[in-house]
NULUM-129399 format. One record per residue (C-alpha): residue number from 1; residue in one letter; x, y, z. Coordinates in Angstrom, 2 decimals. Example, Ala and Ser with C-alpha at 12.3 -4.5 7.8 and 13.67 -1.06 7.14 Angstrom:
% NULUM-129399
 num residu      c1      c2      c3
   1      a   12.30   -4.50    7.80
   2      s   13.67   -1.06    7.14
***
This chain:
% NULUM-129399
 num residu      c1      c2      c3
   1      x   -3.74  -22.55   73.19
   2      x   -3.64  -24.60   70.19
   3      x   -1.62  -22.25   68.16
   4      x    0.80  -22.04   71.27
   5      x    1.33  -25.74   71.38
   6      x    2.01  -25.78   67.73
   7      x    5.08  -22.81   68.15
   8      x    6.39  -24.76   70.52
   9      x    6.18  -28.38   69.22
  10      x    7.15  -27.59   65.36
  11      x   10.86  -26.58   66.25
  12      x   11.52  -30.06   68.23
  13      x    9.27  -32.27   65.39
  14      x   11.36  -30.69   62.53
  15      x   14.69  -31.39   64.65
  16      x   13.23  -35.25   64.73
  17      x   13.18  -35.12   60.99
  18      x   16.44  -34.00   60.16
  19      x   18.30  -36.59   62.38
  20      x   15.87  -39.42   61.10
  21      x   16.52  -38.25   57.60
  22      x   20.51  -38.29   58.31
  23      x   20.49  -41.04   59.31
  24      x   19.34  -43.13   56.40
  25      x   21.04  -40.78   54.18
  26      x   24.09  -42.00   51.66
  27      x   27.44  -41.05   53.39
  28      x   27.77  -37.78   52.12
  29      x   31.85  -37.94   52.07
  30      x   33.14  -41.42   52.09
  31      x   36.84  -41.98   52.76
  32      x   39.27  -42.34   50.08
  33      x   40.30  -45.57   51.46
  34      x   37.43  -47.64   51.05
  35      x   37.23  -51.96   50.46
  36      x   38.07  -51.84   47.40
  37      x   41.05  -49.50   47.27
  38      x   42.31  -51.66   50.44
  39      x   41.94  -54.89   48.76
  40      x   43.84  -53.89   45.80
  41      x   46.60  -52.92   47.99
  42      x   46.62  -56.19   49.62
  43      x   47.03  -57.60   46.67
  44      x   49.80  -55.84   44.78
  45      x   51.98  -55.67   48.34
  46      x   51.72  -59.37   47.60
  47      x   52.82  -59.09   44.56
  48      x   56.34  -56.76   45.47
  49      x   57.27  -59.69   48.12
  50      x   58.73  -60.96   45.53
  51      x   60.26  -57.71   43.87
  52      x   62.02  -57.29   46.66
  53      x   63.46  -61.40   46.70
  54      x   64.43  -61.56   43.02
  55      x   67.44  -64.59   42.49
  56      x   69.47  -61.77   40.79
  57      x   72.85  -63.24   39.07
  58      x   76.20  -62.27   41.33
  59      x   77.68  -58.87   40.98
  60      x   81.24  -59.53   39.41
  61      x   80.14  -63.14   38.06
  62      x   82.81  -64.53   36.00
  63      x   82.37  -68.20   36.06
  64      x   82.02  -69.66   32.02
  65      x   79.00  -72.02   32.83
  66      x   75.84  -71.57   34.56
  67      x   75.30  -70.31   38.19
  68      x   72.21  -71.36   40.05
  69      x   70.22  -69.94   42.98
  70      x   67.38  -70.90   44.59
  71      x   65.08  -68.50   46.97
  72      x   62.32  -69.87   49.34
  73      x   60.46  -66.89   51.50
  74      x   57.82  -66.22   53.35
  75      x   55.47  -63.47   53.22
  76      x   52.56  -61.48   54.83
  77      x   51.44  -58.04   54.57
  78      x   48.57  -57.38   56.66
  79      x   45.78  -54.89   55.67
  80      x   44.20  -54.66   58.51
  81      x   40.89  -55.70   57.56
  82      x   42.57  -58.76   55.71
  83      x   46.03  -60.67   55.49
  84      x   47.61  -62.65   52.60
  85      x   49.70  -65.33   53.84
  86      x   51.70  -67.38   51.46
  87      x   55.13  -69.30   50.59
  88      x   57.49  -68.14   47.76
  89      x   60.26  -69.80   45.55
  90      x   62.23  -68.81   42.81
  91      x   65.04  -70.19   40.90
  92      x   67.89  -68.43   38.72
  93      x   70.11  -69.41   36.54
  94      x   73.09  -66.68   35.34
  95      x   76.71  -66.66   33.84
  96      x   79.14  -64.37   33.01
  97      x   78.76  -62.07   29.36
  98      x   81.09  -60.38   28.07
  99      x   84.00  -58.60   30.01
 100      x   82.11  -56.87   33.01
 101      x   78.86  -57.97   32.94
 102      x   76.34  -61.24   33.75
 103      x   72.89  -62.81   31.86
 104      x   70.53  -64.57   34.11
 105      x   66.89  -66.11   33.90
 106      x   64.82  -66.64   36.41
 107      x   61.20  -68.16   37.18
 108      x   58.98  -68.21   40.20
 109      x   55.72  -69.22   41.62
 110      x   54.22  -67.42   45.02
 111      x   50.88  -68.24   46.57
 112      x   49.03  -65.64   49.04
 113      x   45.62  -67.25   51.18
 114      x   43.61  -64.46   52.46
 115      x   42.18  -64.62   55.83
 116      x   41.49  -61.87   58.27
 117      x   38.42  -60.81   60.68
 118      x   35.51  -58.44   61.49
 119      x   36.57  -54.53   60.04
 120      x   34.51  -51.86   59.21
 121      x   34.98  -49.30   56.73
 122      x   32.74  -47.77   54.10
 123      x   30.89  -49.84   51.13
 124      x   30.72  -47.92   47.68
 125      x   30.15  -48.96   44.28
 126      x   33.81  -48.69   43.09
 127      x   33.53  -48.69   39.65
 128      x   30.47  -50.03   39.25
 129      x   27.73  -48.58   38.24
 130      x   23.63  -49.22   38.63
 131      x   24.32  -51.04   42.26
 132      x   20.94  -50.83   43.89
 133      x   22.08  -49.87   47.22
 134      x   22.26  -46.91   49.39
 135      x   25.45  -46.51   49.05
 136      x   28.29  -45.28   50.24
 137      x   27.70  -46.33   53.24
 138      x   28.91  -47.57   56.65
 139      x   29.59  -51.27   56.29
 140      x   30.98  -54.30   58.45
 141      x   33.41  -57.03   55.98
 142      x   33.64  -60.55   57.51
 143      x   34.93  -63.71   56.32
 144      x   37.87  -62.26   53.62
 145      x   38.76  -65.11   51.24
 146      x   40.68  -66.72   48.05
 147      x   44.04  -66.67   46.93
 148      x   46.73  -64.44   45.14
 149      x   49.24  -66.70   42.99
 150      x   51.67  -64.15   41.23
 151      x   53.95  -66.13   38.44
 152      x   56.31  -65.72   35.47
 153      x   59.66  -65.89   33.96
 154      x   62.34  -63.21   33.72
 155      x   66.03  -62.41   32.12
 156      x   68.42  -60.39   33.94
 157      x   71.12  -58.24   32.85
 158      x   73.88  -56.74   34.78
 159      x   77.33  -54.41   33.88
 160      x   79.48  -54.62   36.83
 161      x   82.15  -52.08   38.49
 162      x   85.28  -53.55   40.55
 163      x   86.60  -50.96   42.71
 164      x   89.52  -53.72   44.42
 165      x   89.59  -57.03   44.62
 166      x   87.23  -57.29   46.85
 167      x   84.30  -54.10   46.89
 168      x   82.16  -54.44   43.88
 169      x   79.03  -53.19   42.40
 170      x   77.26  -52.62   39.06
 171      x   73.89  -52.11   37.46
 172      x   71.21  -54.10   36.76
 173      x   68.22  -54.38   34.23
 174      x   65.79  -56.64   33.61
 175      x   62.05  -58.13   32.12
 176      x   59.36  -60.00   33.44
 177      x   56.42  -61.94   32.05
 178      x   54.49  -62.13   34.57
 179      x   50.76  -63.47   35.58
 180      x   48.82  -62.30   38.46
 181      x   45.76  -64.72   39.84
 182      x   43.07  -63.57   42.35
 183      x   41.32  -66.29   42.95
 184      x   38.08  -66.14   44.66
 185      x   38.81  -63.41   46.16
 186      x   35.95  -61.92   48.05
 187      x   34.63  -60.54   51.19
 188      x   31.18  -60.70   52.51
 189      x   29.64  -57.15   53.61
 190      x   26.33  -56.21   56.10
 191      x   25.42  -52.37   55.88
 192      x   25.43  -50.55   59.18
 193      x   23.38  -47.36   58.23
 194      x   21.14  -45.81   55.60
 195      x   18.23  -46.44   53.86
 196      x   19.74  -50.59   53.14
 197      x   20.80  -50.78   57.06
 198      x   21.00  -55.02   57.57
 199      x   21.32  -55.49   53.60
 200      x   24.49  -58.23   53.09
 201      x   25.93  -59.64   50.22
 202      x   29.26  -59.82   48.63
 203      x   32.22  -58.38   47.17
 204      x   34.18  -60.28   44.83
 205      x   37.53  -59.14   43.33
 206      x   38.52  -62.07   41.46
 207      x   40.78  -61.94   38.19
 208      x   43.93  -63.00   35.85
 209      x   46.23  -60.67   34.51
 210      x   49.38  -61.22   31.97
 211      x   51.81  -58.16   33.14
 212      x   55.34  -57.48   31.35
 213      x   57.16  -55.55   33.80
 214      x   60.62  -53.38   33.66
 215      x   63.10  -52.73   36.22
 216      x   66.50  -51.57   37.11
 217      x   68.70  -50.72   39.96
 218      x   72.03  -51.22   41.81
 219      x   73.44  -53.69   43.34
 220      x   77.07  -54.63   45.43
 221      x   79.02  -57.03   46.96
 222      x   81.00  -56.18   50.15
 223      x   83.14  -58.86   51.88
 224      x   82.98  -58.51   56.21
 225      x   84.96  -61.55   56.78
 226      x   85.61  -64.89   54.93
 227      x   82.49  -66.02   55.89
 228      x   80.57  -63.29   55.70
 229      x   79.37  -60.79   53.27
 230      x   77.36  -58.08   52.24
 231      x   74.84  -57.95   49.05
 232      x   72.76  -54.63   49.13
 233      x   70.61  -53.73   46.39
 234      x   68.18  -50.98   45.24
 235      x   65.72  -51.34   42.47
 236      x   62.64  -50.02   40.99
 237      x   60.46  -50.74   38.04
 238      x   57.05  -50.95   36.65
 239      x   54.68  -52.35   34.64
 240      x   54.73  -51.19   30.84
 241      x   50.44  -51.72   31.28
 242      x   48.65  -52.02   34.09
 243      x   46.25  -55.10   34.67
 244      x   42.41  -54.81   35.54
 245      x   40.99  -54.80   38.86
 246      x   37.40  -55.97   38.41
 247      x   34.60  -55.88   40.76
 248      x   31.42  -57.62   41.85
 249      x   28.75  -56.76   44.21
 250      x   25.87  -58.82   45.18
 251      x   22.75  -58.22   47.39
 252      x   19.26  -58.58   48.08
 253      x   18.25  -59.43   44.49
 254      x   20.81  -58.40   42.20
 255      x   24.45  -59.11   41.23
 256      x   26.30  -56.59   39.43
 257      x   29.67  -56.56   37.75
 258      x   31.96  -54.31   36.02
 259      x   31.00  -56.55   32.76
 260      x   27.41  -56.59   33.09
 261      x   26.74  -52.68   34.16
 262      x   29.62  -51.71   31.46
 263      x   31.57  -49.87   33.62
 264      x   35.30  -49.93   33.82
 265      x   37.84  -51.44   35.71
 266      x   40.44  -50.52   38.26
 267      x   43.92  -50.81   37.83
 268      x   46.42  -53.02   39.59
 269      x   49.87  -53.16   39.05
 270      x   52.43  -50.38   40.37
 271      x   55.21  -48.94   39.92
 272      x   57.67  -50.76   42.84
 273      x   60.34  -49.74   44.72
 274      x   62.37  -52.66   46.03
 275      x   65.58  -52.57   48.90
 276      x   67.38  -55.50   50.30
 277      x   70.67  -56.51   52.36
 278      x   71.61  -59.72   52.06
 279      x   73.99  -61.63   54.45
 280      x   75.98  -63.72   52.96
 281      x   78.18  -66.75   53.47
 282      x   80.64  -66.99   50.51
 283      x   81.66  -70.28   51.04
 284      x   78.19  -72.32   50.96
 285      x   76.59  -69.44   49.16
 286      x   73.59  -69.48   51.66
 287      x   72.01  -65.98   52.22
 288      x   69.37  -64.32   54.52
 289      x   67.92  -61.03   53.39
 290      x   68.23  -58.94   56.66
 291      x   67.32  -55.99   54.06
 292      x   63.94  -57.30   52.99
 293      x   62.97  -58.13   56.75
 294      x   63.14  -55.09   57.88
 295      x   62.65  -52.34   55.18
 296      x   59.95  -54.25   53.03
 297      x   57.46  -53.44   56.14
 298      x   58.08  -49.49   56.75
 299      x   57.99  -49.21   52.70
 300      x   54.94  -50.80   52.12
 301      x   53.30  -48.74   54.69
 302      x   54.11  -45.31   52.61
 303      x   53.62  -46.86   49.24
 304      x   50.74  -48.69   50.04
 305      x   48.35  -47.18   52.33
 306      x   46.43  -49.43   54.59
 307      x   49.30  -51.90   54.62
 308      x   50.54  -51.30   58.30
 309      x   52.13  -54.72   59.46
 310      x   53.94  -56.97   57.05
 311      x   55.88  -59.65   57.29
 312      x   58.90  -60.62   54.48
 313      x   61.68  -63.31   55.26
 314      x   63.77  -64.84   52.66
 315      x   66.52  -67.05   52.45
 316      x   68.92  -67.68   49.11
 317      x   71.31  -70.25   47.74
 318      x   73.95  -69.27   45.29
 319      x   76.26  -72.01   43.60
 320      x   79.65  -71.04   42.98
***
């Protein structure tokens, strides 16, 4: 009888294990998309808003003294578990060089504030290493925070192309020095499952980067009406380095970084691919980047994954 009850009890114990033992168990396959790879992305589809807005000098610019422009925007790509919403200005100053071709500088300043809600995706150690944790593991992030201020200075060169006296379009080249701020950025995390289940602490992505990037591209000018014009442009570039994504993880009695567990950084910093379509009024020089507002979004979504909704308006002044 006793032997009997054993046969028949032993199968449905051992099941009990297994599932008990699964479910404190490590995710065994996290996703390749985890917090950190989505909060880099946040930040450097920040950081092409203003790729895409550039003041870039006037494509047959002939005038013998300097040009300005000024560019205000607005920005926000959307993660999905967080958003970075921020104002952007720039101001250029370019005049003509030589025959067929234009020099400009440039400088800007952009600020991003993070906000978002509840998400849940999967907690690993990044790059860390030594996190005492169960981990990777099913987590809930709350309460996304900081700031992303992306600055720096530029020069500009361009060798136009006049096909009439009206179509025209060149090339264009150009540096920038730029420096790229995360500021207290951080989220705060609660495990879900495993061993830790209920553990919280933080995640803290916070860090300063110098960045000299390259680019180069194409760019027109097609006249519609008198008061109306054209100015599509296609660029891409990339940084000669990229900068260092560092991380931080705190919990129930510890606090790890990637400079105290020697491990090393991420990268941040891509190579960009920028499209705009200005709309143009020759005769006050004002300009609305119908280009950037629609393309920036659907880009971003294929070169940045987890970026599904973003937002990118601009607006331009060009002296005569």
């Amino acid at each position: 009888m006793v032997n009997m009850l054993v046969v028949r009890t032993l199968p449905a114990a051992l099941l009990m294990l297994f599932f008990a033992a699964a479910s404190v168990a490590a995710l065994t396959d996290p996703p390749v998309e985890d917090i950190h790879f989505r909060a880099e992305h946040l930040a450097e589809a920040a950081q092409e808003a203003r790729y895409a807005t550039l003041p870039l000098p006037d494509v047959g610019l002939r005038a013998d003294r300097w040009q300005p422009a000024v560019q205000l925007g607005i920005a926000r790509p959307d993660g999905e578990f967080a958003e970075a919403a921020g104002e952007m200005f720039a101001i250029g100053l370019a005049r003509a060089w030589g025959n067929n071709g234009a020099l400009g500088v440039l400088g800007f300043y952009d600020r991003f504030d993070v906000d978002g809600s509840a998400y849940e995706n999967a907690l690993t150690p990044g790059s860390l290493t030594g996190v005492p944790l169960d981990i990777p593991e099913r987590a809930q992030f709350t309460r996304p925070a900081g700031a992303i201020r992306h600055s720096g200075v530029g020069v500009v060169v361009t060798r136009d192309h006049l096909d009439d006296d009206s179509r025209r379009w060149g090339y264009v080249g150009g540096l920038l020095l730029e420096r790229l701020v995360l500021a207290d950025y951080r989220f705060h995390y609660r495990l879900l499952a495993g061993a830790d289940a209920g553990a919280e602490g933080d995640i803290d992505h916070s860090g300063a980067n110098n960045l000299v990037t390259v680019f180069f591209g194409v760019q027109a000018q097609q006249p519609l009406t008198p008061r109306l014009a054209l100015t599509p442009h296609l660029m891409i570039g990339a940084p000669l380095g990229p900068g260092e994504f560092t991380t931080g993880l705190t919990g129930p009695g510890f606090d790890v970084t990637t400079a105290s567990s020697g491990a090393s950084p991420g990268h941040i910093g891509d190579a960009f691919l920028s499209l705009g379509m200005g709309l143009r009024d020759p005769v006050t020089g004002l300009e609305f980047d119908l280009g950037a507002a629609l393309l920036f979004p659907i880009y971003q979504r294929y070169i940045h994954e987890g970026i599904n909704n973003s937002l990118l308006l601009s607006v331009s002044w060009h002296g005569h």
